[in-house]
N, C-alpha and C positions, 0 to 999 in steps of 0.2 A: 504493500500500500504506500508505503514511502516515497519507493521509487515514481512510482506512478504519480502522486503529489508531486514529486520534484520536474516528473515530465510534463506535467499541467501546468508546472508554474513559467519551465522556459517554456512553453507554448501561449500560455498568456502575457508571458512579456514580449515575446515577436508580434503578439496581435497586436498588442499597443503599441508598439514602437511601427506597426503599421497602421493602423488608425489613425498617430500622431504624423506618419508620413503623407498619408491621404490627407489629412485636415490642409496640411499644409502646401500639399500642389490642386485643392479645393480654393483657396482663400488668392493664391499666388494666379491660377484660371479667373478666377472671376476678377482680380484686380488688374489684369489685361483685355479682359472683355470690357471693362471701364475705359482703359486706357484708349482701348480701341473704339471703341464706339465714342468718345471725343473726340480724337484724333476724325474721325470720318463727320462727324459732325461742322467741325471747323473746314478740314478741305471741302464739304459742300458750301458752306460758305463763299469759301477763297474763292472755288470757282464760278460759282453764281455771280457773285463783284468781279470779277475778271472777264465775265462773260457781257456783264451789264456794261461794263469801261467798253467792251470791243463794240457791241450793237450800238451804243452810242458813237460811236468812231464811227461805225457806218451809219448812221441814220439819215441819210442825205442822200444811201448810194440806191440803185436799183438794177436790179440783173434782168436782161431783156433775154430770152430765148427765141430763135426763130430768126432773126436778122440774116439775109443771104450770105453765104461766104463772096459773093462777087462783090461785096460792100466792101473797099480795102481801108487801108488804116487811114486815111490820110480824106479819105470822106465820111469817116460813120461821125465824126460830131454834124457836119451837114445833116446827113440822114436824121441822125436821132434830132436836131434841132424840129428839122422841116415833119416829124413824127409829134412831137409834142404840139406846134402850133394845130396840127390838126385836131390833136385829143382834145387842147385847150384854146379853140379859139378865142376865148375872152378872153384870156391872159395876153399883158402888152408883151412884144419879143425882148425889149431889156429883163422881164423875168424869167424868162425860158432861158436862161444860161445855166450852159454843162461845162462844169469844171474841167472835166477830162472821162474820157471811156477810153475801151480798153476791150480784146477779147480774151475771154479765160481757156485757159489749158480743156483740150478736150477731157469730158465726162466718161470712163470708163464704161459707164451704163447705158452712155448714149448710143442712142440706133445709128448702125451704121447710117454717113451720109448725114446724116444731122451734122446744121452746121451749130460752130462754137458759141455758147451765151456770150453776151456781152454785157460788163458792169458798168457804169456811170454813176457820176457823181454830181447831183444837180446843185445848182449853188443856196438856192431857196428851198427849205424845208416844206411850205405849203406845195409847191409846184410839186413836190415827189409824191405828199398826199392827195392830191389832185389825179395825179398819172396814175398812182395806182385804184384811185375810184372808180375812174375813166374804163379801165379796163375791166376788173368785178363788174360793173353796170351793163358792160357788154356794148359800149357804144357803137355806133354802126361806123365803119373806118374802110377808108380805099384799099381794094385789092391787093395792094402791095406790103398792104399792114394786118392783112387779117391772119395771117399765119404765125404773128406774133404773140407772149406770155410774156407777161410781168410779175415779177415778184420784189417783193421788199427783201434784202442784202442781210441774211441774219449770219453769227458765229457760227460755227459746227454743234457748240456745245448747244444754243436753243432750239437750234435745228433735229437736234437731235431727239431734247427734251419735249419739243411740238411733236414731232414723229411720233411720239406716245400716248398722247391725245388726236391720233388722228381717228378711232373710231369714234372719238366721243362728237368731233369736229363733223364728219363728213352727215350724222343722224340730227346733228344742231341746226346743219344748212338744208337737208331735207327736210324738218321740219317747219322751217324758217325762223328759227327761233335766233335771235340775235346773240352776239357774244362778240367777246375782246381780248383781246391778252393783257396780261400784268406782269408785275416782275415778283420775286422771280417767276420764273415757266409757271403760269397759271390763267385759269376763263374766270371772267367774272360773265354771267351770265343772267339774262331777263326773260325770266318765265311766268305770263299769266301776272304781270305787269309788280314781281316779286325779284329783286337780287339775290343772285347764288353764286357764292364764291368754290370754284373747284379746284381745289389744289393739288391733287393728284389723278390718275386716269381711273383708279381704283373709285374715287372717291364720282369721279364724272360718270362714270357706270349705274352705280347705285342710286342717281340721282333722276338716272336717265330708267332706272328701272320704276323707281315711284312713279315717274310720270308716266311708264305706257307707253316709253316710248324704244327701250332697248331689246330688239326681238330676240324670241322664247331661244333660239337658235345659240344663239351668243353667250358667250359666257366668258364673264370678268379675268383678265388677267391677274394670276398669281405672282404675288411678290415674293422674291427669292428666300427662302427662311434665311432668319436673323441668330446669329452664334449666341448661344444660351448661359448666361450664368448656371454653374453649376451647384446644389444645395447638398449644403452637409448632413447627411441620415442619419448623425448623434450628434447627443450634445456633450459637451465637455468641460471639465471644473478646471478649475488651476493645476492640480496634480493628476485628477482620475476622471473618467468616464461613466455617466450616468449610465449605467444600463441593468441587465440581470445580475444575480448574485454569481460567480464564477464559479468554475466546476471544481478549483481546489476549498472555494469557502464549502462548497454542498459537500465536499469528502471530508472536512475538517468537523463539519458539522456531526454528519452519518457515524463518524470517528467517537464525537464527544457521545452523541446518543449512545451508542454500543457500549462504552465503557460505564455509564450510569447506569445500564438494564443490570451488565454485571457485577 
């Protein structure tokens, strides 16, 4: 019986010197899931402010798609001029001034034979909102302009972050229900003559599910699981371990009983 007691006792001391090693790469896990999930918290930041510093740097520009390749460098500010008086003939020509365009590196995605977008920079802010109303509206435009797309000039990163929201986007405009963007990536939206701010695509889903309008078909995108804090399954004193009574107290115990019967 002794022996046996002395091999429960090194067995209970390896339990705990593992117990106490667990607690301890438990407490060291979750104090890096902290560390981590701040650290991700501030780079989303960082780059939301870096992304907002750069959309402001472009906010002036606009990327044309469609313009012929026979349009060489040295005429598309003509072109693009004598394009905007059309869009905007009310506008006087001293506001129609393009700072400089430019055509971008072909599109890897582009169809063959598509010629290169072209970026611009208009000098007046209104005249860019104007040009791209002009086109949303669908205005009726000479043969040689209707082949034409406009877009407003964003980062990669909101471009990316809009690319997210694009089922919520494309069900908003078939409904006709209005919307806008905000900073960071986000719709503020007017339903049924109520504001709805959606700040994730998760959240634009559910919103779109209330109203009736996100079909049965669809189904919300899942966010990628989040690294877990890990929780300790005992508790612990200063020296010992809350838990059952240990198998050498129950033999010490069984021990004292036996020796009192006899």
């Amino acid at each position: 019986m002794a022996e046996l007691n002395h091999e429960v006792r090194q067995l209970e001391g390896r339990t705990d010197h593992l117990e106490n090693k667990m607690a301890e790469l438990v407490s060291s896990h979750n104090e890096l899931i902290d560390a981590n999930s701040t650290l991700e918290s501030e780079v989303d930041k960082l780059t939301n402010k870096l992304a907002d510093i750069e959309d402001r740097n472009r906010r002036n520009n606009l990327r044309i798609r469609g313009v012929p390749e026979q349009i060489k460098m040295e005429d598309l500010n003509h072109y693009l001029t004598e394009m905007l008086q059309t869009l905007l003939p009310q506008e006087k020509l001293e506001h129609l001034l393009v700072d400089r365009a430019h055509r971008l590196p072909r599109n890897k995605n582009a169809p063959p034979g598509a010629p290169r977008e072209v970026i611009l920079r208009l000098h007046f802010y209104h005249i860019k909102e104007l040009t791209l109303n002009a086109f949303r509206n669908k205005q009726e435009l000479p043969d040689k302009y209707t082949t034409l797309q406009c877009y407003p000039d964003l980062s990669a990163h909101t471009m990316k972050k809009r690319k997210d929201f694009a089922q919520v986007t494309v069900i908003l405009r078939e409904a006709d229900i209005p919307y806008r963007w905000l900073f960071p990536v986000k719709l503020r939206v007017v339903y049924k003559d109520t504001p709805y701010i959606m700040d994730t695509p998760q959240q634009g889903n559910h919103l779109l599910k209330q109203w009736s309008l996100l079909p049965p078909q669809e189904t919300p995108q899942k966010q990628p699981p989040k690294k877990q804090r890990l929780q300790q399954e005992w508790q612990t004193t200063k020296n010992s371990h809350k838990r059952a009574p240990s198998i050498s107290t129950i033999l010490e115990q069984v021990d004292q009983e036996n020796n009192e019967n006899t």
